[in-house]
C-alpha positions as a printed Julia matrix, in Angstrom:
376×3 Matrix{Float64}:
   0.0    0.0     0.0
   1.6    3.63   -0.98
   1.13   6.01    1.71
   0.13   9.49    0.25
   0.35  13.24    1.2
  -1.85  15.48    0.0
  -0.82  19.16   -0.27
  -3.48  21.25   -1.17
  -6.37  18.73   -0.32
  -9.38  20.74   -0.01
  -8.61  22.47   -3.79
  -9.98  20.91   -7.14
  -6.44  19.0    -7.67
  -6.94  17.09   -3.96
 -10.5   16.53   -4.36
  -9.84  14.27   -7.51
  -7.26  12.94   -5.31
  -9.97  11.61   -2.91
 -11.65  10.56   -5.42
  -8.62   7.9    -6.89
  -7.95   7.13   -3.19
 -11.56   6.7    -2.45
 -11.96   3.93   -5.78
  -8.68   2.22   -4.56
  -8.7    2.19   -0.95
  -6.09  -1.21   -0.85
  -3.65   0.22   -2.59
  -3.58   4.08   -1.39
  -3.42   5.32    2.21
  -3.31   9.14    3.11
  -0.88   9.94    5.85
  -0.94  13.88    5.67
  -3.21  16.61    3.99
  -2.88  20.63    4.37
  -4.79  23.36    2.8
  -4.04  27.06    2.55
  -7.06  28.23    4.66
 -10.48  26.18    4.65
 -10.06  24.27    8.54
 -13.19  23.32    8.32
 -13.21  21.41    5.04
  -9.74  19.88    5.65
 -10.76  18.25    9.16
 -14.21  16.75    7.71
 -11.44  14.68    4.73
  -9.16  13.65    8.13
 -12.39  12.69    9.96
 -13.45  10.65    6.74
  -9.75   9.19    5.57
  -8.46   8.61    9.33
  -6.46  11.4     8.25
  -3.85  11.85   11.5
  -1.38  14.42   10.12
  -3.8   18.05    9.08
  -1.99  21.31    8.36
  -3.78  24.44    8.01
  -1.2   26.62    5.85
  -2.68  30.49    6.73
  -2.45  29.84   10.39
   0.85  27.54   10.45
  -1.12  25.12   12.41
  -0.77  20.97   12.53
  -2.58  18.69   14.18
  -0.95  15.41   15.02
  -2.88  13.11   15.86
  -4.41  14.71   19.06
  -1.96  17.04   19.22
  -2.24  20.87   17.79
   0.91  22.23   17.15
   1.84  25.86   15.85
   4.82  25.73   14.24
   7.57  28.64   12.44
   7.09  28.08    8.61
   5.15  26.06    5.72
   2.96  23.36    7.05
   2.8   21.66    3.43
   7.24  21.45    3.33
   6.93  20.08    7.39
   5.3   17.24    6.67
   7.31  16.61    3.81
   9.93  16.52    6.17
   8.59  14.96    8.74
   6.38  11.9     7.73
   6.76   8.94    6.38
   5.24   8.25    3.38
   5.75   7.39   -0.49
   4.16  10.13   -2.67
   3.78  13.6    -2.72
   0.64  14.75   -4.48
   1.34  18.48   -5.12
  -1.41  20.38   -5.71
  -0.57  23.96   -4.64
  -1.59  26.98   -6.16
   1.68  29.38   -6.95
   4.72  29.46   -6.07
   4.76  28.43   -2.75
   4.9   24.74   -4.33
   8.75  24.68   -4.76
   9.93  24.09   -1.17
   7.52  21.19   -1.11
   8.66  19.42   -4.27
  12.22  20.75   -3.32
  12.14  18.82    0.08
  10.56  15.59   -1.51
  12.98  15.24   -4.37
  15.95  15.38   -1.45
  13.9   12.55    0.31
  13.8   10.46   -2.89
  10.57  10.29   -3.27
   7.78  10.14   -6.11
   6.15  13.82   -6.73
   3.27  13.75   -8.37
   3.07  17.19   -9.79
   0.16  19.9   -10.67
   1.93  22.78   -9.18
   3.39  23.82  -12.8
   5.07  27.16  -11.09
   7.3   24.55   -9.34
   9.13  23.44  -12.87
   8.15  27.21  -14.56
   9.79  28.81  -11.91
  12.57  26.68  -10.55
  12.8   24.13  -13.52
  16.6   24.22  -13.76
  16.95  23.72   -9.8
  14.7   20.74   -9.75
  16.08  18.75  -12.54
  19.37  19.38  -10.92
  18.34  17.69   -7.99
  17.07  15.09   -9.73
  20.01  14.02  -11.28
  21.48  13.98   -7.46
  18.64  12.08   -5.94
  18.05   8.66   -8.77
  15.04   7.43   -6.73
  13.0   10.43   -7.11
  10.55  11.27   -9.43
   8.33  13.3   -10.94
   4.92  12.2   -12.33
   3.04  15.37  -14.05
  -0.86  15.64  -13.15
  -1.6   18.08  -15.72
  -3.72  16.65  -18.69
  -1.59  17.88  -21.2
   1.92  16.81  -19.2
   0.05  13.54  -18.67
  -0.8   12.9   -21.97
   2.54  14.28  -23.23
   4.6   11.87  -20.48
   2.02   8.84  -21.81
   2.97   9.34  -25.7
   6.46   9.85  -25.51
   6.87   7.21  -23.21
   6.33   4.46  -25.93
   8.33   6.93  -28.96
  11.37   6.78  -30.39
  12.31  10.45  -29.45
  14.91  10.6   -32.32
  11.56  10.2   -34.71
   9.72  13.26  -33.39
   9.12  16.64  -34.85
   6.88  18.39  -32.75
   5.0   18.2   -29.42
   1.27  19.57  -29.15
  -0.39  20.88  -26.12
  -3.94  21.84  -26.37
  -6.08  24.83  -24.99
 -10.18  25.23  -24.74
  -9.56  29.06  -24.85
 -11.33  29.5   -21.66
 -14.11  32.18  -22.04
 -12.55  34.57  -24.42
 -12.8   31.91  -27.54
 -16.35  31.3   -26.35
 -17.59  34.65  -26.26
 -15.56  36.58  -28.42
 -15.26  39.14  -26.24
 -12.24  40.47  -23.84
 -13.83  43.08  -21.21
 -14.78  40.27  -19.21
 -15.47  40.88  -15.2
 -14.45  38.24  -12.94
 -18.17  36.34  -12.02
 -17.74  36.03  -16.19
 -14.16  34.62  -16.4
 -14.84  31.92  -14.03
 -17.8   30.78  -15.64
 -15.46  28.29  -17.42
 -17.38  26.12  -20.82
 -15.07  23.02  -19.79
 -13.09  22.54  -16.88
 -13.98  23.27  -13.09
 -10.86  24.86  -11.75
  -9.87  26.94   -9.15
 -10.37  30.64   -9.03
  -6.69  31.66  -10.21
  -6.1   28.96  -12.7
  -9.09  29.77  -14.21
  -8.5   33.2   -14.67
  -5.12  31.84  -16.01
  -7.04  29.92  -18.96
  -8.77  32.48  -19.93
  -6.0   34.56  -20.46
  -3.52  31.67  -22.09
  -1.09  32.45  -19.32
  -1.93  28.85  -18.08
  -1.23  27.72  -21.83
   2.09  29.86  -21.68
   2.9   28.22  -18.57
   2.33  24.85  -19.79
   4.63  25.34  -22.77
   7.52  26.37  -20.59
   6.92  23.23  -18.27
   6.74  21.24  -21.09
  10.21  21.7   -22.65
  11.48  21.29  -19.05
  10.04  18.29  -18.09
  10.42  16.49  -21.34
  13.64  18.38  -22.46
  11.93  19.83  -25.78
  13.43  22.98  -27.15
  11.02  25.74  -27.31
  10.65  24.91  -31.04
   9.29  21.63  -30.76
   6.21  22.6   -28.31
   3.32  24.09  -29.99
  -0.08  25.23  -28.74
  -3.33  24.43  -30.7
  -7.13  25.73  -29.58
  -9.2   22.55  -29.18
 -12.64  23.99  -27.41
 -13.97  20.18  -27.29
 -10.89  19.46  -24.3
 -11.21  15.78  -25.35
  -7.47  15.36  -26.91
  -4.87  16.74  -24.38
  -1.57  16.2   -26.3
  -0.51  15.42  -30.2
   3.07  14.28  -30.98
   3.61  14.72  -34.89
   6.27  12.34  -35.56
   9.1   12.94  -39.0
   7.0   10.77  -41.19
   4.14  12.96  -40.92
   2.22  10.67  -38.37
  -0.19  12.32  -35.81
  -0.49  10.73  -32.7
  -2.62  11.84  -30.44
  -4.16  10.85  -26.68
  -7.86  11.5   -26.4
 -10.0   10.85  -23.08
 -13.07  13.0   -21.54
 -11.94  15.94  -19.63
 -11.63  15.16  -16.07
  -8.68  15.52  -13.97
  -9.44  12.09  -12.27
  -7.75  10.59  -15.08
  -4.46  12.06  -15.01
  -4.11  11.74  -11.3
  -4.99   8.13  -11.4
  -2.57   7.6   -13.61
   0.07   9.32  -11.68
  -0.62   7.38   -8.65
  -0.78   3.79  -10.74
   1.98   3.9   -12.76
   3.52   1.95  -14.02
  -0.06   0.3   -13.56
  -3.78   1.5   -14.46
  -6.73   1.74  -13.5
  -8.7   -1.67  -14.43
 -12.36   0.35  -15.12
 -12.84   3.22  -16.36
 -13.25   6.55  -13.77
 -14.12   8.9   -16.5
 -17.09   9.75  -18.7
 -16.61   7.22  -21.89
 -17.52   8.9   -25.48
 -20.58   7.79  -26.86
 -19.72   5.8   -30.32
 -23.77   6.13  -31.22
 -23.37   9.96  -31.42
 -21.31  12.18  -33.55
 -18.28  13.65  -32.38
 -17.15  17.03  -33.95
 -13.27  17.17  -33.19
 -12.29  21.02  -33.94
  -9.03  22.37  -34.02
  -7.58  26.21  -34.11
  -4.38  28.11  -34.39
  -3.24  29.96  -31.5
  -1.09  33.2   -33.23
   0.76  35.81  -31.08
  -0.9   38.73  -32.08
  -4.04  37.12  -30.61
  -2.77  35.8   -27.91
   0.36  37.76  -26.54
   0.88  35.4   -23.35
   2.12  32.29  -25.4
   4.64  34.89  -27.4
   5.66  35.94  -23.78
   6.1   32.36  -22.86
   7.91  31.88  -25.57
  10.39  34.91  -24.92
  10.65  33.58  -21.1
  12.11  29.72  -21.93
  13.86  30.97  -24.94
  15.7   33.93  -22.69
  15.6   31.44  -20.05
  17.86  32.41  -16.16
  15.04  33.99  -13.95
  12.63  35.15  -16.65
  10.52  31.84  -16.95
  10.18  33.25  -13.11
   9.38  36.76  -13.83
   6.41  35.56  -16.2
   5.06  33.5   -13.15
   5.26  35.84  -10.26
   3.79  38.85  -12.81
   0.99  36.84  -13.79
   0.26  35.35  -10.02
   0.57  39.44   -8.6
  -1.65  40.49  -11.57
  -4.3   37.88  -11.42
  -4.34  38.92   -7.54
  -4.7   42.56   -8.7
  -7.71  41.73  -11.37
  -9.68  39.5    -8.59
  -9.22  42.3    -5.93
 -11.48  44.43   -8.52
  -7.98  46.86   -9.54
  -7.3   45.98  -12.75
  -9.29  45.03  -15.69
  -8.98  41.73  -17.36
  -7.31  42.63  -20.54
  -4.85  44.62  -18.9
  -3.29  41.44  -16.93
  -1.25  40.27  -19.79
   0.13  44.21  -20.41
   1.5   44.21  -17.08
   3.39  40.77  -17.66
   4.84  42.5   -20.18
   6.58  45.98  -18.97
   7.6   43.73  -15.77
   9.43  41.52  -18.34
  10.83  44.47  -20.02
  11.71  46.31  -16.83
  13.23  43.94  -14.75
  17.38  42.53  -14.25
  17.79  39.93  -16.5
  19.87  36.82  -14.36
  21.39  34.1   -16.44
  22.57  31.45  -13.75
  20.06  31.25  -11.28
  19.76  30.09   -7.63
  17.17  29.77   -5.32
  18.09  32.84   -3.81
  18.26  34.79   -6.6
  14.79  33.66   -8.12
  12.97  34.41   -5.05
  14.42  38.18   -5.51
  13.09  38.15   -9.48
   9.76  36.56   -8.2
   9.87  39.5    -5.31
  10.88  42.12   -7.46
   8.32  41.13  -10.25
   5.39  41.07   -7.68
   6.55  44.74   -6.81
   7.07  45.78  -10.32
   3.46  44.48  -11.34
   1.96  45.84   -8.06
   3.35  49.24   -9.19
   2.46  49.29  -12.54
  -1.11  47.87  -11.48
  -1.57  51.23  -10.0
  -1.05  53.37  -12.51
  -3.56  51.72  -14.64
């Protein structure tokens, strides 16, 4: 039986998680769970997984058992520390992700990853580490990484010419329209997501950060990823191989899927725990280019892993300080890709990066975008 922490349990990522766990309850055991802020929520999963180990990240709170215990720092990278256990299942919003990951990797242990910031941000760290730590891995939750990691698992790499990553275009390619207020951005037409990430699809920066996580977890030059606008969200990933072959993976949207995978692997899942298509009923498959001028974020995710040092970094921490900005009601929502770009422009590019000097580009960024924000 693997023994699982949950970081971010009470968000859309860990609820899937409970889901897997819940379908598969002699093979997975949860050992810890934290969540940024919602006590309440977190201690009815512990009550109904025999959850002992419950971290409550705003108030830098665990309880242990009986025991509550305030202690100095993260919650999510103390029990990473701390317990014992077998996978990480990283769900954290932002930034805030790395430590955890981080702190796993040194333990040797299996990551299994939807906090994208953590590779976007700190790509060139982690996969250092990984080389120094053989027994630990990371398994991407993502749909797209999922179905990426699932293709070219089984390809000749030396016969590919291009990756795919796919994008529903969030509201914006549903509407047509770009002066969208916040109670209309998160009324997303496919996936249910939380509040920033949706936001995020809405205006491609998730897309952009997908692209720069994709060359870094698969080792793709910037060149071989591309992004196409699929609205249907039924195929994830398309690797075009030098013959001119498409191949494709294709499975309803639901993140169950790629988290169950994560968690099984090498195995899978013996019945289906996703929606199956319907062969009685027609199936329109559509398919649209994504150009820069349309969508600026992917040509800025572009410039970020091309340039790369501490700009992948930059892009993040503008995006997460803007996206704060639009949800507090200060910004509009077509102005949150403008401000990615003069903090680009503006701030000290930093070739060789550490984790000290990231954190300074993400601080500096936030400050940057905060300040620009206001002059809006």
């Amino acid at each position: 039986m693997k023994r699982i922490v949950i970081l971010g349990a009470t968000g859309s990522i860990g609820k899937s998680t409970l889901k897997v766990v819940k379908k598969y309850p002699q093979k997975f055991k949860i050992v810890g769970i934290t969540a940024k802020r919602n006590k309440e929520q977190l201690l009815k999963i512990a009550e109904n997984f025999s959850v002992k180990n419950v971290g409550i990240y705003n108030e830098s709170v665990v309880f242990e058992g009986n025991k509550k215990k305030n202690i100095d720092g993260d919650v999510n990278s103390y029990f990473v520390n701390k317990l014992d256990y077998d996978i990480i299942v990283n769900a954290l919003v932002g930034s805030i992700g790395f430590y955890p990951t981080y702190y796993g990797i040194k333990r040797g242990k299996i990551i299994a990853l939807a906090n994208k910031e953590t590779i976007v941000s700190y790509g060139d760290i982690i996969k250092k580490e990984l080389r120094k730590n053989k027994r630990a891995v990371i398994k991407p939750v993502d749909s797209e990484h999922s179905a990426l990691w699932q293709l070219l698992s089984f390809i000749d790499r030396k016969k590919v010419e291009k990756c795919y990553i796919t994008a529903s275009g969030g509201v914006p390619f549903k509407t047509k329209r770009y002066d969208l207020t916040l109670d209309e951005v998160l009324k997303h037409p496919v996936w249910n997501m939380g509040i920033k990430v949706t936001v995020d699809s809405s205006t491609m920066v998730n897309k952009g950060l997908e692209i720069i996580e994709a060359c870094r977890l698969f080792s793709l030059s910037p060149d071989m990823v591309g992004v196409m606008i699929h609205p249907n969200s039924l195929v994830h990933a398309i690797v075009l191989l030098k013959d001119g072959t498409y191949i494709s993976h294709m499975a309803y949207p639901d993140m169950i899927l790629p988290i169950e995978y994560a968690l099984l692997h090498p195995d899978r899942g013996k019945t289906p725990s996703v929606k199956l298509l319907d062969e009685n009923v027609t199936l329109n498959l559509s398919f649209h280019p994504a150009p820069f001028e349309k969508y600026k974020s992917l040509k800025l995710a572009y410039r970020a892993v091309k340039m790369g040092g501490n700009m992948p970094a930059v892009f993040n921490a503008a995006n997460e300080k803007a996206v704060e900005l639009f949800i507090r009601g200060e910004i509009k929502f077509n102005q949150i890709v403008g401000l990615i770009e003069k903090v680009m422009k503006k701030i000290k590019f930093v070739k060789r990066v550490t984790i000290e000097n990231i954190r300074e580009s993400e601080k500096e960024a936030k400050r940057l975008t905060e300040n620009f924000g206001e002059k809006l």
